[in-house]
C-alpha positions as CSV (number, residue, x, y, z in Angstrom):
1,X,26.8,36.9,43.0
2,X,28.9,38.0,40.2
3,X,27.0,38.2,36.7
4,X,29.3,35.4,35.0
5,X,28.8,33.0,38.0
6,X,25.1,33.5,38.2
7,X,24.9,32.4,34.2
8,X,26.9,29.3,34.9
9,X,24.5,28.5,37.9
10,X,21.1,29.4,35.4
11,X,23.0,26.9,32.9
12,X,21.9,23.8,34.7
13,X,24.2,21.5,32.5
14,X,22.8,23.0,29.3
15,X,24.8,24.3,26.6
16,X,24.5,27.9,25.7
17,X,22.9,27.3,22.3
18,X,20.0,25.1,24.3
19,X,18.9,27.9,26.2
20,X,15.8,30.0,25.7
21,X,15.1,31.9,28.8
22,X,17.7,33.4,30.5
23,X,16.9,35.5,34.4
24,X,20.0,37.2,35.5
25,X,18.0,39.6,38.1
26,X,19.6,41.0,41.2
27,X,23.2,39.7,40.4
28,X,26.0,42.3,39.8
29,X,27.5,43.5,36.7
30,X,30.9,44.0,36.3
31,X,31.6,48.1,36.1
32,X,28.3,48.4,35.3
33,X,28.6,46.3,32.1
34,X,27.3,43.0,30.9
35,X,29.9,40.0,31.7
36,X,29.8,36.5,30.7
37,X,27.5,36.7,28.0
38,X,28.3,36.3,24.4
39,X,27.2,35.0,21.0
40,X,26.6,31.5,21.7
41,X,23.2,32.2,23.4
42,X,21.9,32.1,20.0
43,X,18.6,30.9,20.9
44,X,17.6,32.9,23.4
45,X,14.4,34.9,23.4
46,X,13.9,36.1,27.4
47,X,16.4,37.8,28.7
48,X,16.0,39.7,32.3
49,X,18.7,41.6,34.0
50,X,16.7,43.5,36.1
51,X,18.8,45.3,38.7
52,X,21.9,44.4,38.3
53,X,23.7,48.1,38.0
54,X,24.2,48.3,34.3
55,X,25.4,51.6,33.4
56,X,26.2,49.7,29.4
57,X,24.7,48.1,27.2
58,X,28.0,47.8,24.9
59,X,28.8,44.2,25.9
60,X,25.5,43.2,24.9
61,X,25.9,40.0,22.2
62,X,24.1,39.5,19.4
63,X,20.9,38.0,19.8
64,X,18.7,37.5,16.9
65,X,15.9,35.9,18.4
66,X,15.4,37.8,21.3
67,X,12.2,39.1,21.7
68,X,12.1,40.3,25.6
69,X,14.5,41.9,27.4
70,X,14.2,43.2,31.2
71,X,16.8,46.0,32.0
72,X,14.3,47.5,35.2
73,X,16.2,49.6,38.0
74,X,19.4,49.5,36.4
75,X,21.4,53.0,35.7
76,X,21.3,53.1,31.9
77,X,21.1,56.7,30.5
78,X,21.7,56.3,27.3
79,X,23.3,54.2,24.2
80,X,20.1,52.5,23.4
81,X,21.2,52.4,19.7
82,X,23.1,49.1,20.7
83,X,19.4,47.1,20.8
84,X,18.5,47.7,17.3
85,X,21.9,46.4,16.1
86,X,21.9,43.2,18.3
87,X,18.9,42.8,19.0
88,X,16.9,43.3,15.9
89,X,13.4,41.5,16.7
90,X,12.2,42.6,20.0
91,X,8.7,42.8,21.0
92,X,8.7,44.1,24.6
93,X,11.8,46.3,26.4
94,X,11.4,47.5,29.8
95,X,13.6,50.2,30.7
96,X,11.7,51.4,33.7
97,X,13.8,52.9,36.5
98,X,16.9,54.3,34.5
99,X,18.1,57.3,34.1
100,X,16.4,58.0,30.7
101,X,15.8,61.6,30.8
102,X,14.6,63.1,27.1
103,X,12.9,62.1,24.0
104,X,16.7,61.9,22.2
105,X,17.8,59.1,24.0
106,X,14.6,56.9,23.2
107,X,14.8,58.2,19.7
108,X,17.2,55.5,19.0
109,X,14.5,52.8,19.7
110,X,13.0,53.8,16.5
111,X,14.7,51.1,14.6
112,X,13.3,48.4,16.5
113,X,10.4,47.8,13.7
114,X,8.6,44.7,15.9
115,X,8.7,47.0,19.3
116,X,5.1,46.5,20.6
117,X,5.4,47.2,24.1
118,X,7.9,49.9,26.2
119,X,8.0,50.8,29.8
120,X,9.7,53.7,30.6
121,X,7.8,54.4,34.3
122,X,9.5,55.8,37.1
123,X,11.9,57.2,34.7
124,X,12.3,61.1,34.6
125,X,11.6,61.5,31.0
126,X,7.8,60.2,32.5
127,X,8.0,63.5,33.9
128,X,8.2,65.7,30.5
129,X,4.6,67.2,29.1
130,X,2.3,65.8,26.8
131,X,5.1,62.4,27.4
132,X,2.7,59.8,26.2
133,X,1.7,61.5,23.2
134,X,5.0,62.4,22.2
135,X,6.5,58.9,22.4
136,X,3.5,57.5,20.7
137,X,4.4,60.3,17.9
138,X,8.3,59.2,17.9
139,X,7.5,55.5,18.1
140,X,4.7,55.1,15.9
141,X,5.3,51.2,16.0
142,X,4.6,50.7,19.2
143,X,1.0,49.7,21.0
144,X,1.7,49.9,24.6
145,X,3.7,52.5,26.8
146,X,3.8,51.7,30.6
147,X,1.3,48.9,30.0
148,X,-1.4,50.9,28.6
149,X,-2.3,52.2,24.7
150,X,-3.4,55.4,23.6
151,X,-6.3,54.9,24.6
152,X,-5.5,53.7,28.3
153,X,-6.4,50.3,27.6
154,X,-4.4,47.9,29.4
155,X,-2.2,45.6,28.1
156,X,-2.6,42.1,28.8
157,X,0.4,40.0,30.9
158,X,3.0,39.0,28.8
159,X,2.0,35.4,29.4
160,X,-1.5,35.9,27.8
161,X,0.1,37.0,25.3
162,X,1.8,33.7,24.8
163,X,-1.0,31.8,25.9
164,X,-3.1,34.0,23.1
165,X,0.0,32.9,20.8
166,X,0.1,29.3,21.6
167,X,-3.7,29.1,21.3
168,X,-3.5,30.6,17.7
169,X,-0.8,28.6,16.8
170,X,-3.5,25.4,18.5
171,X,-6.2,27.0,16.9
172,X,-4.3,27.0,13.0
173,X,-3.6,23.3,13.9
174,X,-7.0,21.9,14.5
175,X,-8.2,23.8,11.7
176,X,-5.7,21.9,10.0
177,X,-6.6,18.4,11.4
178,X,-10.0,19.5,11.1
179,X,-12.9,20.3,13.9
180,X,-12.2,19.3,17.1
181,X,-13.5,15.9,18.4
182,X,-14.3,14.9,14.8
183,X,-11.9,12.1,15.2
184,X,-13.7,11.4,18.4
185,X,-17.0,11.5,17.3
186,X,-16.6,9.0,14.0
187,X,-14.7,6.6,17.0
188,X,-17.9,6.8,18.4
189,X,-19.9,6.3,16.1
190,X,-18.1,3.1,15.2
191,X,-17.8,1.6,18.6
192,X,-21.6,2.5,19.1
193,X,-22.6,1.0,15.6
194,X,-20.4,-1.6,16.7
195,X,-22.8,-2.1,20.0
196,X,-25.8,-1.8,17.5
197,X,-24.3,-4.5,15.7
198,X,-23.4,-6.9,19.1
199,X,-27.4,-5.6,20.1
200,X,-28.8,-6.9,16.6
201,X,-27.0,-10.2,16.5
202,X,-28.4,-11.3,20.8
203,X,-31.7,-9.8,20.0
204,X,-31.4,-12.1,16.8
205,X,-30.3,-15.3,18.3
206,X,-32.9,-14.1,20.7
207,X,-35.5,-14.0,18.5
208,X,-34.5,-17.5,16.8
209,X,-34.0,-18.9,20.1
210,X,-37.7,-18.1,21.0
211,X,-39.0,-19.4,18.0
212,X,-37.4,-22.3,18.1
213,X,-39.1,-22.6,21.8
214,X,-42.3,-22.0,19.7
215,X,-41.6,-24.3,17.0
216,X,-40.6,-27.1,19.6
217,X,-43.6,-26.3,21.7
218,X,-46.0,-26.9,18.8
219,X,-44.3,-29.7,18.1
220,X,-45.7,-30.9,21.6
221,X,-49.0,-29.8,21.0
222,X,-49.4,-31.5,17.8
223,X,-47.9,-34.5,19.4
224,X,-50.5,-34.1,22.4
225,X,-53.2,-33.5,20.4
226,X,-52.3,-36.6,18.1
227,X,-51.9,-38.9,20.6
228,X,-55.3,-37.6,22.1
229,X,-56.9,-38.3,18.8
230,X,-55.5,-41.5,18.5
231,X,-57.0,-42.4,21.8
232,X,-60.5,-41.1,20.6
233,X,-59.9,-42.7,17.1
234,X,-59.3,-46.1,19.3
235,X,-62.3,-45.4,21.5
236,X,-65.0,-45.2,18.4
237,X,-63.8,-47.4,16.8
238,X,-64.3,-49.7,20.4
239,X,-67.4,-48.1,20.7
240,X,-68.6,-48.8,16.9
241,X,-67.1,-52.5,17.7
242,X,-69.7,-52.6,20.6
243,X,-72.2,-51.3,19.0
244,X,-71.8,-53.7,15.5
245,X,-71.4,-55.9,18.0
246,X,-74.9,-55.7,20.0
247,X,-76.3,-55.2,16.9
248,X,-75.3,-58.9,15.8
249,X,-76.5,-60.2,19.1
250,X,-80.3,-58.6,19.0
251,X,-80.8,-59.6,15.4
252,X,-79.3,-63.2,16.7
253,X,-81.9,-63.1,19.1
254,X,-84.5,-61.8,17.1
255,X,-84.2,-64.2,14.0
256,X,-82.5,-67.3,15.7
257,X,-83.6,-67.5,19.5
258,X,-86.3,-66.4,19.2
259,X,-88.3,-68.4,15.9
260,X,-86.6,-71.3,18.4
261,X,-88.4,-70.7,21.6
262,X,-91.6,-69.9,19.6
263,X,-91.3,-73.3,17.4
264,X,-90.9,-75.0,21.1
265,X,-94.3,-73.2,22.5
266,X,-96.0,-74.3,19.5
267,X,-95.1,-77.9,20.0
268,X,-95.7,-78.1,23.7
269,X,-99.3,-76.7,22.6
270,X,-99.8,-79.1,20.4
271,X,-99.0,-82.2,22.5
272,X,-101.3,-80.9,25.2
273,X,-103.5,-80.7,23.5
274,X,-103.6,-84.5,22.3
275,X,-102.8,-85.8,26.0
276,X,-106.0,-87.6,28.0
277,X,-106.6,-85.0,30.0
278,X,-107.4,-82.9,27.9
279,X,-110.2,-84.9,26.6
């Protein structure tokens, strides 16, 4: 598929300004030069037109905020000047596979002040002596040639590095909003004092509920145990009413019956006494 084609089909509806990642691999250039992409990609900052016979880079727009560009297994030799004009701010270039051959050509990349990371590999200037060191000596900004630093530590995947990026830029904004789950924890803490609160007021009505069972129960004990005094207040005073009673009734007999039956003995004495037979 032709290069202009295959950036109409990566479109998807979008205008060229809206687009940020642009993959153009495996399509073909047109005489080896870049076609069908211009200025209006202004916001673009991936760009990968990997093996796509580029023999040029002097169709390449401007692109201010570019930071990656993929030009892998293509047949570019030399004008790399071209990236430093248009493409001022990039981090990563991969030229790997070209037909980059001495330490002139790259020379050019020396005006590309944010260049971090450069892949040169399977290139034939790869095959010069003392290579690493002398492009680490020409391109003092960089970190990272064919994926490893001076000294052959590996260079994380480019999308660590935007993970690592995005979690800085996550990290800055919860320092910002403050620790994490601070929010959280003061919800918490007011939905649990909240609970307390709910916990407080049932154990209270509880507790006042229960009394009030107390209260009411010796209520009914005093009631009880007033009635049950009343019926032993009613039974002395019946048995004090008995006993004034039966005390009436013995002195009765004592000082009236009894002076009565002893007045009638004496009499019946004394009239047998006068009767004939007892003469």
């Amino acid at each position: 598929m032709e290069m202009k084609k295959r950036i109409n089909l990566e479109l998807r509806n979008q205008a060229p300004e809206e687009v940020t990642e642009l993959v153009l691999d495996n399509c073909k250039s047109s005489n080896g030069e870049i076609e069908g992409l211009n200025d209006s990609f202004k916001e673009l900052e991936f760009l990968s037109m990997a093996n796509v016979q580029l023999t040029s880079l002097a169709k390449l727009p401007t692109l201010s905020k570019l930071r990656k560009l993929e030009l892998s297994d293509n047949i570019i030799s030399g004008g790399l000047e071209v990236l430093a004009e248009r493409c001022p701010n990039l981090t990563y270039l991969n030229l790997s596979g070209n037909k980059i051959k001495d330490l002139g050509t790259v020379e050019a990349l020396q005006n590309l002040k944010n260049l971090k990371s450069l892949d040169l590999f399977n290139c034939e200037i790869t095959n010069l002596e003392d290579y690493r060191d002398s492009i680490f000596d020409l391109l003092q900004q960089i970190t990272y040639l064919d994926g490893f630093d001076q000294e052959d530590n590996e260079a994380p995947d480019s999308e660590d590095d935007d993970d690592e990026g995005d979690e800085d830029d996550n990290d800055e904004d919860e320092d910002e909003a403050g620790p994490p789950g601070e929010y959280e924890e003061e919800d918490d803490e007011d939905d649990g004092g909240s609970d307390l609160g709910e916990g407080e007021e049932e154990e209270e009505v509880g507790l006042s509920y229960l009394m009030k069972e107390e209260i009411q129960d010796e209520d009914d004990d005093d009631d009880y145990v007033e009635e049950g005094g009343d019926e032993e207040e009613e039974g002395r005073n019946t048995s004090c009413s008995r006993g004034r009673g039966d005390g009436w009734t013995l002195l009765y007999t004592l000082y009236v019956v009894h002076p009565l039956k002893c007045l009638h003995w004496q009499s019946l004495r004394s009239n047998s006494s006068c009767s004939p037979l007892s003469r």
